[in-house]
GUKOL-758121 format. One record per residue (C-alpha): x, y, z. Coordinates in pm, whole numbers, always signed. Each point is the difference from the previous one (the first is absolute). Layout:
+--------+--------+--------+
|     c1 |     c2 |     c3 |
+--------+--------+--------+
|      X |      Y |      Z |
...
+--------+--------+--------+
END
This chain:
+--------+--------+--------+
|     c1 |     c2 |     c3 |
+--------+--------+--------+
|     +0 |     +0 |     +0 |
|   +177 |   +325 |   -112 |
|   -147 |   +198 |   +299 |
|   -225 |   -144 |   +258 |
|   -120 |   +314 |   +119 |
|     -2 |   +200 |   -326 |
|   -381 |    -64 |   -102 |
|    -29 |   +194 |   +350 |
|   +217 |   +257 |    -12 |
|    -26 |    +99 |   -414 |
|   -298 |   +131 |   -193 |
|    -66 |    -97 |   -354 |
|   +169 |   +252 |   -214 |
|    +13 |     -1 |   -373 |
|   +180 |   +256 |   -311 |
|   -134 |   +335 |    -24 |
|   -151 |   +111 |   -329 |
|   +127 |   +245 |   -177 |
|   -206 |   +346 |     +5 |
|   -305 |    -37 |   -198 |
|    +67 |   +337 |   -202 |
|   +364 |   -134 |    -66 |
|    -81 |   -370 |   -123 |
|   -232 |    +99 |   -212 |
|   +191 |   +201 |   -262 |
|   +235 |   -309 |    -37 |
|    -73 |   -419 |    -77 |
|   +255 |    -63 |   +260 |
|    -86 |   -302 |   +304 |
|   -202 |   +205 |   +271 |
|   +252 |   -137 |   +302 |
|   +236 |   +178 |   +175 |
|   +339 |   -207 |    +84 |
|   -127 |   -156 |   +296 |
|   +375 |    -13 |   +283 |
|   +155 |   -309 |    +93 |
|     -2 |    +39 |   +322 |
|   -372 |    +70 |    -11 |
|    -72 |   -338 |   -173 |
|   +192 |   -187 |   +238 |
|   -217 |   +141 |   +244 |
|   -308 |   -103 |   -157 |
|   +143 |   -343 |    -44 |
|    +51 |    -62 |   +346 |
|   -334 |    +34 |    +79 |
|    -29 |   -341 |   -155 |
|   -116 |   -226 |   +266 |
|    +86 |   -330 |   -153 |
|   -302 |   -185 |   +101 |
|    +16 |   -358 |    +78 |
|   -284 |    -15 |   -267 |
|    +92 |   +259 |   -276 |
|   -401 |    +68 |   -143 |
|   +278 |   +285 |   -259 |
|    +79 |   -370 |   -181 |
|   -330 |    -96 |    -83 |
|   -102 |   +347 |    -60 |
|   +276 |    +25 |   -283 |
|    -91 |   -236 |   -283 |
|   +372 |    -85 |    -80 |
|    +69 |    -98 |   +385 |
|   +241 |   +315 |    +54 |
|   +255 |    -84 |   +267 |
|    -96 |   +309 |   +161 |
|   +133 |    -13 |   +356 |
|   +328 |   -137 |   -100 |
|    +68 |   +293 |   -226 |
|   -143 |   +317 |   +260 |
|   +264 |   -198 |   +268 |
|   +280 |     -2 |   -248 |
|   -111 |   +376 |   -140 |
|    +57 |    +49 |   +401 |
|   +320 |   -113 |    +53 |
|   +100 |   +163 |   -334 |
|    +88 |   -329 |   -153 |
|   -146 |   +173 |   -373 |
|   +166 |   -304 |   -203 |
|   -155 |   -261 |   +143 |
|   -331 |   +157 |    +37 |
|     -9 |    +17 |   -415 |
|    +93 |   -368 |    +33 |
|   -318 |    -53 |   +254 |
|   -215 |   +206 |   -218 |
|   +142 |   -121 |   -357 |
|   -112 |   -351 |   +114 |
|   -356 |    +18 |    -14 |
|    -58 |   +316 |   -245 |
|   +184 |    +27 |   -306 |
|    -89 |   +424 |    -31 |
|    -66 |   +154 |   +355 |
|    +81 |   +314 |   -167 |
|   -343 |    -38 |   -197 |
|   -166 |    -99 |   +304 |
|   +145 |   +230 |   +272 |
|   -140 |   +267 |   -233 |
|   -304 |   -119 |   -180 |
|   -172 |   -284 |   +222 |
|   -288 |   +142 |   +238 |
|   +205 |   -189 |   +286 |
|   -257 |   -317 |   +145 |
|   +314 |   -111 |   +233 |
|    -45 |   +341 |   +142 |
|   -395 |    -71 |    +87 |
|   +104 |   -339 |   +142 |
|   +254 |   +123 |   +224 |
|    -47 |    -86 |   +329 |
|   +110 |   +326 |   +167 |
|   -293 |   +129 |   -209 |
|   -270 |   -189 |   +194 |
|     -3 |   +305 |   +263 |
|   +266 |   +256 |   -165 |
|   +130 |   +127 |   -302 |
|   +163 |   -335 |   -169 |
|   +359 |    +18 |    -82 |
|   +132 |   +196 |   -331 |
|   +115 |   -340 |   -186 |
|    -57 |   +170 |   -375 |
|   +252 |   +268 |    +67 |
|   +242 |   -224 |   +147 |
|     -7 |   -250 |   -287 |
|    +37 |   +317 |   -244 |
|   +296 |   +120 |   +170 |
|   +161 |   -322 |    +19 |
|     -9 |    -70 |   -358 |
|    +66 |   +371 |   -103 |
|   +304 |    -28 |   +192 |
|   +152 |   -313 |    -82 |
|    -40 |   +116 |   -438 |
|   +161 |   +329 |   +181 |
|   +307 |   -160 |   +145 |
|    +41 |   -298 |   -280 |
|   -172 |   -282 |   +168 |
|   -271 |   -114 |   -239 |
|   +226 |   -202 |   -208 |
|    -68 |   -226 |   -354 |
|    -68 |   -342 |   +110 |
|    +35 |   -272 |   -253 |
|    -57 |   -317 |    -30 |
|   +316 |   -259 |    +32 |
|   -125 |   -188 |   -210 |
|   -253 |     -1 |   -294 |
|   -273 |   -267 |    -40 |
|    -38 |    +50 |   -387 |
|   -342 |    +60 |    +14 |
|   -189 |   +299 |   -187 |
|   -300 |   +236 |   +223 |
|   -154 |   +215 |   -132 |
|   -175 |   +286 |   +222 |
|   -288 |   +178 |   -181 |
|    -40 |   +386 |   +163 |
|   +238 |   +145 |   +223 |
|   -179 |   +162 |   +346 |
|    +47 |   -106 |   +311 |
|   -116 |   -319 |    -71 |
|   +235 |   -123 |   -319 |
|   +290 |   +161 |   +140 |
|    -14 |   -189 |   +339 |
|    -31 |   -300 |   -193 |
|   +233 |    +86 |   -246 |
|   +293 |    +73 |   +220 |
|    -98 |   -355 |   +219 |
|    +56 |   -215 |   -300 |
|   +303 |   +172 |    -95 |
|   +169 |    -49 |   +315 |
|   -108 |   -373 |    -93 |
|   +198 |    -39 |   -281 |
|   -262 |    +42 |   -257 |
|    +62 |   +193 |   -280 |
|   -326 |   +290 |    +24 |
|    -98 |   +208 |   -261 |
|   -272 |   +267 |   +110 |
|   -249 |   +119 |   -231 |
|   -161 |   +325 |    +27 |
|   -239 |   +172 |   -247 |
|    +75 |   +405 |   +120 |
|   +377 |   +161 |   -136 |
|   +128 |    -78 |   +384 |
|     -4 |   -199 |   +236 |
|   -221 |    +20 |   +302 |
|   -381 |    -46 |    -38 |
|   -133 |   +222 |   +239 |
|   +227 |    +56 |   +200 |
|   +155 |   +209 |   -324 |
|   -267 |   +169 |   -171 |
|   -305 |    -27 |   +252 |
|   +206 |   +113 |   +355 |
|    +55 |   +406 |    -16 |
|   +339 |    +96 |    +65 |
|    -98 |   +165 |   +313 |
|    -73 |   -335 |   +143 |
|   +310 |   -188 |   -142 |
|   +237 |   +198 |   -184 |
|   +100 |   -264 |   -320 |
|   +349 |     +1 |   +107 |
|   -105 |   -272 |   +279 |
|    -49 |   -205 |   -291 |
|   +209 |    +68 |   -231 |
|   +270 |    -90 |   +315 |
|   -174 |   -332 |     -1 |
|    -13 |   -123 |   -324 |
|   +379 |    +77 |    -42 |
|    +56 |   -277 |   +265 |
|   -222 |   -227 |   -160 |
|   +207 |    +77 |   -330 |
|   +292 |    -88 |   +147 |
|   -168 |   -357 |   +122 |
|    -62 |   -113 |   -360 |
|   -354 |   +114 |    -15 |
|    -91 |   +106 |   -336 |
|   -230 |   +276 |    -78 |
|   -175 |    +76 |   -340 |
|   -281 |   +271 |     -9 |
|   -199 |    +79 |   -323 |
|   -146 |   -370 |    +19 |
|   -376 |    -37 |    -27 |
|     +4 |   -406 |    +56 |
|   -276 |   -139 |   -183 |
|    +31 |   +320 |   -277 |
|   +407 |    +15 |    -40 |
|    +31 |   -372 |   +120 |
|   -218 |   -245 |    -41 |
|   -103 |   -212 |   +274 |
|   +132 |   -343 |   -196 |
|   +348 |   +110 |    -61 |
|    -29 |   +132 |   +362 |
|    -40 |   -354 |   +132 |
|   +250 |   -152 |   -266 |
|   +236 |   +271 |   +129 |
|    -14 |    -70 |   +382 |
|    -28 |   -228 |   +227 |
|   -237 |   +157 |   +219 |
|   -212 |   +289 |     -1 |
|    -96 |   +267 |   +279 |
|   -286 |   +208 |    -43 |
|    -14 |   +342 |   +187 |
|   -113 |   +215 |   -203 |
|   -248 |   +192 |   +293 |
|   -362 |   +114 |     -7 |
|    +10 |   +246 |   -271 |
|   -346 |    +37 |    -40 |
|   -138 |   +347 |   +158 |
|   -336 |     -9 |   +133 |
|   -245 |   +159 |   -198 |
|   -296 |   +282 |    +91 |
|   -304 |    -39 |   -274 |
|   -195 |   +248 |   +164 |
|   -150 |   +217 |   -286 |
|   +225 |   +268 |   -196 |
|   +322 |   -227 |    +60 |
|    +56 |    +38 |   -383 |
|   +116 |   +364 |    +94 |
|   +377 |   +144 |    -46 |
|   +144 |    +51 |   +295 |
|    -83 |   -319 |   +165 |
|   +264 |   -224 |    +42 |
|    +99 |   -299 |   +188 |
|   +316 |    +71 |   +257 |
|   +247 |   -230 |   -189 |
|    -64 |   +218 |   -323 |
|   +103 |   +285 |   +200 |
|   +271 |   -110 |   +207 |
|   +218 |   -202 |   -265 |
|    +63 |   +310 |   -175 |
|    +45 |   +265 |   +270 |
|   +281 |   -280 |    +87 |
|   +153 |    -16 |   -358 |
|     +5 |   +435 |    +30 |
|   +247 |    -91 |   +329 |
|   +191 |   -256 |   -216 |
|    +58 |   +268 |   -262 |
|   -210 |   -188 |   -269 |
|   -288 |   +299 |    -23 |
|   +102 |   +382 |    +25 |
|   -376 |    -25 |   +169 |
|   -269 |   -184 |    +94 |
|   -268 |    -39 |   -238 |
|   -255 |     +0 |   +296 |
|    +64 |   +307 |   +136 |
|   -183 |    +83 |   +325 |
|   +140 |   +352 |    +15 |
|   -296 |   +245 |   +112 |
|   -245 |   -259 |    -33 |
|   -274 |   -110 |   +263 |
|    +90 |   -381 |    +43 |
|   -225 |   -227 |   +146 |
|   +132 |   -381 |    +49 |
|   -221 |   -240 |   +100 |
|   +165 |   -269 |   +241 |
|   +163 |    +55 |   +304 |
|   +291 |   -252 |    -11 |
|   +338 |    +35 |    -53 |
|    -24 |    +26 |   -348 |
|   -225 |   +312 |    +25 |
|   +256 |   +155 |   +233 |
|   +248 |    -21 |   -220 |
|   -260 |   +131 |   -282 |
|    -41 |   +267 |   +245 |
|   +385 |    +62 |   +141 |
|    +57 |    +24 |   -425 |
|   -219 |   +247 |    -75 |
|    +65 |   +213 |   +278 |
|   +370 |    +25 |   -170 |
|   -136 |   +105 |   -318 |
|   -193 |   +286 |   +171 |
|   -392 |   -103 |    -10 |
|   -216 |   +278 |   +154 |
|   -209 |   -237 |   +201 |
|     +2 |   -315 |    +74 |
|   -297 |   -252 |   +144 |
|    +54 |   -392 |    +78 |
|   -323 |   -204 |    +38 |
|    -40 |   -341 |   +212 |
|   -343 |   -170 |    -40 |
|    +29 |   -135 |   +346 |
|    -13 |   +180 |   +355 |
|   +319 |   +149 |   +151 |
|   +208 |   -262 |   +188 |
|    +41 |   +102 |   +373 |
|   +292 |   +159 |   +178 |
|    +89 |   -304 |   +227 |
|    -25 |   -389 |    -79 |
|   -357 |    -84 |     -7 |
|   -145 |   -325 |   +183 |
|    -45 |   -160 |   -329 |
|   +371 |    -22 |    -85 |
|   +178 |   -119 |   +305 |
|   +396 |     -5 |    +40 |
|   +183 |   -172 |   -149 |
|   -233 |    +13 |   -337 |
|    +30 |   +300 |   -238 |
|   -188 |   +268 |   +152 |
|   -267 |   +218 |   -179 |
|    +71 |   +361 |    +80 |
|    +53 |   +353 |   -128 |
|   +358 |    +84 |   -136 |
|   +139 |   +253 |   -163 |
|   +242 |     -5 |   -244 |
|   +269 |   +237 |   -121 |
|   -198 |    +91 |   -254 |
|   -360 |    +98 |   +181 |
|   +240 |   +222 |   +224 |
|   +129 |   +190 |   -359 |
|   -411 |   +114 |    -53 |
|   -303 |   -109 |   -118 |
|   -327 |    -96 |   +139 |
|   -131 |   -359 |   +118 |
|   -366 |    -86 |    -40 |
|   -124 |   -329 |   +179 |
|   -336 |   -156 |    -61 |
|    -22 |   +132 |   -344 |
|    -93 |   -153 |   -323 |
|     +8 |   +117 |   -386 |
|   -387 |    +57 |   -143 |
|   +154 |   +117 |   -346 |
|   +278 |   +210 |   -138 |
|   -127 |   +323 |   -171 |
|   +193 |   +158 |   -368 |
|     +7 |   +290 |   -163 |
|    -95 |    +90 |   -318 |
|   +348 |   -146 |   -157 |
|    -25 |   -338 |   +152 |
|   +242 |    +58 |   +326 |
|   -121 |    -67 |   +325 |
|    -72 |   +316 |   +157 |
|   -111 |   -144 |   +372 |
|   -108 |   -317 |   +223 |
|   -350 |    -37 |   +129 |
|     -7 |   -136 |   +394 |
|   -229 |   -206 |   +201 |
|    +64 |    -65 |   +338 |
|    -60 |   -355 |   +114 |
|    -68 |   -209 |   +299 |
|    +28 |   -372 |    +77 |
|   -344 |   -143 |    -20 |
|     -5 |   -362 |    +44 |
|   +348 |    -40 |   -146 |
|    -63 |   +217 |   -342 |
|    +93 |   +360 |    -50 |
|   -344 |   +194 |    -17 |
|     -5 |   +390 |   -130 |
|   -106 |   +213 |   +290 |
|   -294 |   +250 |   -120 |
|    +66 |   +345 |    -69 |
|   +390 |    -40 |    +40 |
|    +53 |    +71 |   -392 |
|   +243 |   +211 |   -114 |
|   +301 |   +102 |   -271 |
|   +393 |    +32 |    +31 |
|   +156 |   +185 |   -259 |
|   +238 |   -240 |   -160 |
|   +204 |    +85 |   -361 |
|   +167 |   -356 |   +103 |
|    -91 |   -345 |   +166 |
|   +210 |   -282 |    +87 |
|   -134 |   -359 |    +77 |
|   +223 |   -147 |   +223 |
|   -260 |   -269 |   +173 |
|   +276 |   -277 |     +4 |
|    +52 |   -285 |   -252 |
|   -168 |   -263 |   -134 |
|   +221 |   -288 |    -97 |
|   +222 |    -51 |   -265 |
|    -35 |   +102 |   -372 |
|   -135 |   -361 |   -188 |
|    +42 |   +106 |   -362 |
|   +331 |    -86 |   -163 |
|   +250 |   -237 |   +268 |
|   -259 |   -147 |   +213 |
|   -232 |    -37 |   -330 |
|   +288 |   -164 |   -178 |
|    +98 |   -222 |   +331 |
|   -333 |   -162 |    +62 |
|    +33 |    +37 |   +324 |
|   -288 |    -40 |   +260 |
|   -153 |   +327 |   +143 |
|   -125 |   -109 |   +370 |
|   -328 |   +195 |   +129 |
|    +92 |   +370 |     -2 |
|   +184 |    -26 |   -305 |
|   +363 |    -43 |   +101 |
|   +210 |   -279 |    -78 |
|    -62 |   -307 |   +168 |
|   +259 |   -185 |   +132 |
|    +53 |   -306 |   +220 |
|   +195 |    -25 |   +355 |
|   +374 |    -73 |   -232 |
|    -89 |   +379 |   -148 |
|    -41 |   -209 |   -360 |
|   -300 |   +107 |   -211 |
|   -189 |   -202 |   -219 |
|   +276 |    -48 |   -251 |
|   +262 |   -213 |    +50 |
|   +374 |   +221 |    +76 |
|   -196 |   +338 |    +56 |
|    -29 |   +163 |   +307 |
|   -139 |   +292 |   +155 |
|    +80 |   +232 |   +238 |
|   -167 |   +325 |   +195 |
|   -302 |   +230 |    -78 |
|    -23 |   -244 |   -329 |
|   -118 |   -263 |   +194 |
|   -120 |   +153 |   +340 |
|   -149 |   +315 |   -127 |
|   +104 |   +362 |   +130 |
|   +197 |    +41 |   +306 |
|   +278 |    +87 |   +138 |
|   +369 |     -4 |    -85 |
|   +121 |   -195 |   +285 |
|   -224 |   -278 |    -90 |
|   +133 |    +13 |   -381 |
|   +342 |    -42 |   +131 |
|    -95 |   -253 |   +235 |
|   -185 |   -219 |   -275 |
|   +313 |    +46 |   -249 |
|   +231 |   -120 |   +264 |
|   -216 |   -332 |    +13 |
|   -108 |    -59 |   -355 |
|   +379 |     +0 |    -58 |
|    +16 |   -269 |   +228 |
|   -247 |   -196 |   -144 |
|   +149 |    +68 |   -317 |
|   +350 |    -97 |   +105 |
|   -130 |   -332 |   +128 |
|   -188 |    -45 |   -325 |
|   +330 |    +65 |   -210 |
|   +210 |   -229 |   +207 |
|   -197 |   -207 |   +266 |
|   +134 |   +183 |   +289 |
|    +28 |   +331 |   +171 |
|   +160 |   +219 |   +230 |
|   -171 |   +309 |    -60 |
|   -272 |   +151 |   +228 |
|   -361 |     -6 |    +12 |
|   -183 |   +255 |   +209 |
|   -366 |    -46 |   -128 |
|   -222 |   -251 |   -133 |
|   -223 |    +91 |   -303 |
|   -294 |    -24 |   +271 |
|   +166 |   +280 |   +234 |
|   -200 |   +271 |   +108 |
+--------+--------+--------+
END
C-alpha cells in the first residue's frame, strides 16, 4: 500500500483547465501539466483493497493498485511495465475513456474515489517522454499472414497483439490515415493526434504494416482477402449514425456529427484551409447529449457559433449517485464536460416535433416539445411548443451498428439481432478464418472495451493460427 493513511489525509485533485477565453482561440488539449509531486499524492490515496472492485470496473483488468504504489515510490519504469501489461494504449484511455474503474473504486463508496485516469495518463506520457515505450518484436515469426480490417482502438489493439506473436499483420484501413476515430472523429482538444501518431511509430517499428486508401470489399475483394491471409479480424466499428426522420430532415444544414467532425479534423491535419461546415455565427442546435455532441459542441464553439443549444430527450441525471445505480456499477449522473463549460445551453426532457426552412431549402430553426415519462414512452406535454433558431443541426444520437453494404455484404457473414456481427465465444464469425472485434460486433461503446476485445480476439486468433497461446484475454464476447 503506497500510503496507508493517504486516502485520509489527501483530497481528490485533478489538472486545471486552461481559461475558457484562452482555450478557445486554439485546438490545443484543454489540461494544464498536472506536477509530479501532485500525482504522487493522488496516487497514494490508493487504498489497495483486499478486493480491488477498480479491476472489475476496468474491462481490460487494469493492475491499478500496483501501478498508484509504484507511481508512489517513484518507481515510473516499472509502473509502464504494470500498466503496459493489461492495456496496450493507456494514453488513449487516460484521456478519452469516461473512467468506470473510477466509479468502482472503493474509496468512492463514501468519498471522492481515487484519480486513477490521470495517473495512468501521466504514466504513459512520461515513459514516451523519457524513452521507455520501446518497439517490441517478435523473436520469432510464425509465418502466418493477419489481416486487420479498420484501424481504431479496436484493430490496433489487435493488431499490435498478433505482431508481438510472430504473425506477420497487415492493417487495412479505408480513410488516408490511420486511426478510425480516434483520428478523424476525436477533436484535437480532446487528444491532440500526436498521441497517435507517437503510437503507431512503435507499432511500425514492431513489423506492423499499415496501408490506408483500402476500401476491402471495393479495392480488395473479399476472396483474394481470404486467399491472401490466414486469418481475418474485423473491426471496422459502428459507423452507422443514428438517424432523426422527423419532418423537414431533407433540409441543408442538417447533418449527422461524423459529417461534421471528420472534416473540422482534416482542417487541423492541414488537408482543408477550412471546414466546409462552418458553424461561424450560426445558431447550432445538436440533438444528443453524449460525448459525441460535446465534441459537436466544444467544435463549434472554436469556429465562433453565436449560440449554441444541446438537446437530451430524457430528464437531467442527478447531482449525486442515484439509488438505482449503486457502487460499484456505472452511475447515472450529471457531468460536465470541457466542452459544456466553453458555452452553450443544455435542454433535458426535450424532443424534436419538426425542423422548420426557409424559403431556399436551409433549415432556419427546431420546433420543441417537452416530454414526460408516461408509462415508459416519451409523451409531448401540452402547450410546451416552441422554436430555436437554428441555421445548423447536428445528429449526434449515437450509432447504430456497422455499415452492411460492401465487406460484410461480400463476407456473408451473420448479423445477430441488432444488426452487428455475430460472433461465437472463440470471437470467430460465421465464416471460417474471420474474426471480429469491437463496436463491429458489440455495437457502440466505449474505447476501453474495444481495446479490451482486440487484446482477446488476438488471442483467439493466435490459438487459431497455431494451436496455442500466450497472449491475454480480458473479455468474453458475452461481457457486459
Amino acid at each position: 500500500m503506497a500510503d496507508p493513511r493517504g486516502f485520509l489525509q489527501h483530497g481528490r485533485e485533478t489538472p486545471t483547465r486552461r481559461p475558457v477565453d484562452v482555450r478557445i482561440r486554439d485546438w490545443k488539449e484543454v489540461y494544464e501539466e498536472f506536477p509530479k509531486d501532485h500525482l504522487q499524492t493522488q496516487a497514494a490515496r490508493c487504498m489497495d483493497c483486499g478486493i480491488p472492485f477498480c479491476h472489475n470496473g476496468c474491462p481490460l483488468g487494469n493492475l491499478i493498485p500496483e501501478w498508484n504504489d509504484l507511481v508512489y515510490r517513484d518507481d515510473w519504469d516499472e509502473a509502464i511495465e504494470r500498466l503496459h501489461a493489461t492495456n496496450n494504449f493507456p494514453e488513449f484511455t487516460g484521456r478519452l475513456c469516461p473512467a468506470p474503474c473510477e466509479a468502482a473504486c472503493v474509496l468512492g463508496i463514501n468519498d471522492d474515489a481515487v484519480t486513477i485516469k490521470q495517473v495512468e495518463v501521466e504514466i504513459a506520457d512520461r515513459a514516451f517522454a523519457t524513452g521507455h515505450v520501446v518497439p517490441q518484436p517478435a523473436r520469432e515469426r510464425t509465418g502466418k499472414r493477419v489481416a486487420v480490417v479498420g484501424s481504431g482502438p479496436a484493430g490496433l489493439a489487435a493488431a499490435q497483439q498478433l505482431t508481438r506473436a510472430g504473425h506477420d499483420v497487415v492493417v487495412l484501413e479505408r480513410a488516408d490515415r490511420i486511426g478510425g476515430l480516434l483520428r478523424y472523429g476525436i477533436p484535437e482538444f480532446k487528444m491532440e493526434k500526436r498521441v497517435l501518431d507517437r503510437r503507431l511509430d512503435q507499432m511500425r517499428a514492431e513489423g506492423t504494416q499499415f496501408r490506408t486508401g483500402v476500401d476491402v470489399g471495393v479495392d480488395i475483394t473479399v476472396e483474394r482477402l481470404q486467399a491472401e491471409y490466414d486469418a481475418v479480424v474485423l473491426a471496422g466499428g459502428a459507423t452507422l449514425g443514428r438517424d432523426l426522420p422527423a419532418p423537414g430532415r431533407d433540409l441543408a444544414g442538417i447533418h449527422l456529427a461524423m459529417e461534421y467532425l471528420v472534416p473540422a479534423n482534416r482542417v487541423q491535419e492541414g488537408d482543408l484551409p477550412a471546414a466546409p461546415i462552418d458553424a461561424q455565427g450560426k445558431d447550432v442546435v445538436i440533438i444528443g447529449g453524449g460525448d459525441t455532441g460535446a465534441d459537436c459542441l466544444g467544435t463549434a464553439i472554436r469556429q465562433g457559433a453565436r449560440s449554441l443549444t444541446q438537446l437530451e430527450i430524457l430528464p437531467r441525471p442527478p447531482e449525486e449517485r442515484p439509488d438505482t445505480t449503486p457502487w460499484p456499477t456505472w452511475p447515472l449522473v450529471y457531468r460536465t464536460s470541457s466542452a459544456h463549460e466553453e458555452g452553450g445551453e443544455r435542454l433535458f426532457s426535450v424532443n424534436t416535433q419538426r425542423f422548420l426552412g426557409d424559403d431556399g431549402g436551409t433549415v432556419s430553426g427546431i420546433e420543441l416539445v417537452d416530454v414526460e415519462l408516461v408509462d415508459g414512452r416519451f409523451t409531448p406535454v401540452e402547450g410546451t411548443e416552441r422554436v430555436l433558431p437554428a441555421q445548423l443541426v447536428f445528429l449526434a444520437m449515437g450509432f447504430t451498428g456497422p455499415q452492411r453494404e460492401g465487406l460484410l455484404a461480400h463476407l456473408g457473414v451473420e448479423l445477430d439481432g441488432r444488426g452487428n456481427v455475430a460472433r461465437d465465444d472463440a470471437w470467430a464469425t460465421s465464416v471460417p478464418g474471420v474474426f471480429v472485434a469491437g463496436d463491429m460486433g458489440r455495437g457502440q461503446s466505449l474505447i476501453v472495451w474495444a481495446i479490451a476485445e482486440g487484446r482477446s480476439a488476438a488471442a483467439a486468433v493466435d490459438q487459431y493460427l497455431v494451436g496455442d497461446t500466450l497472449l491475454p484475454s480480458p473479455v468474453t464476447p458475452t461481457s457486459r
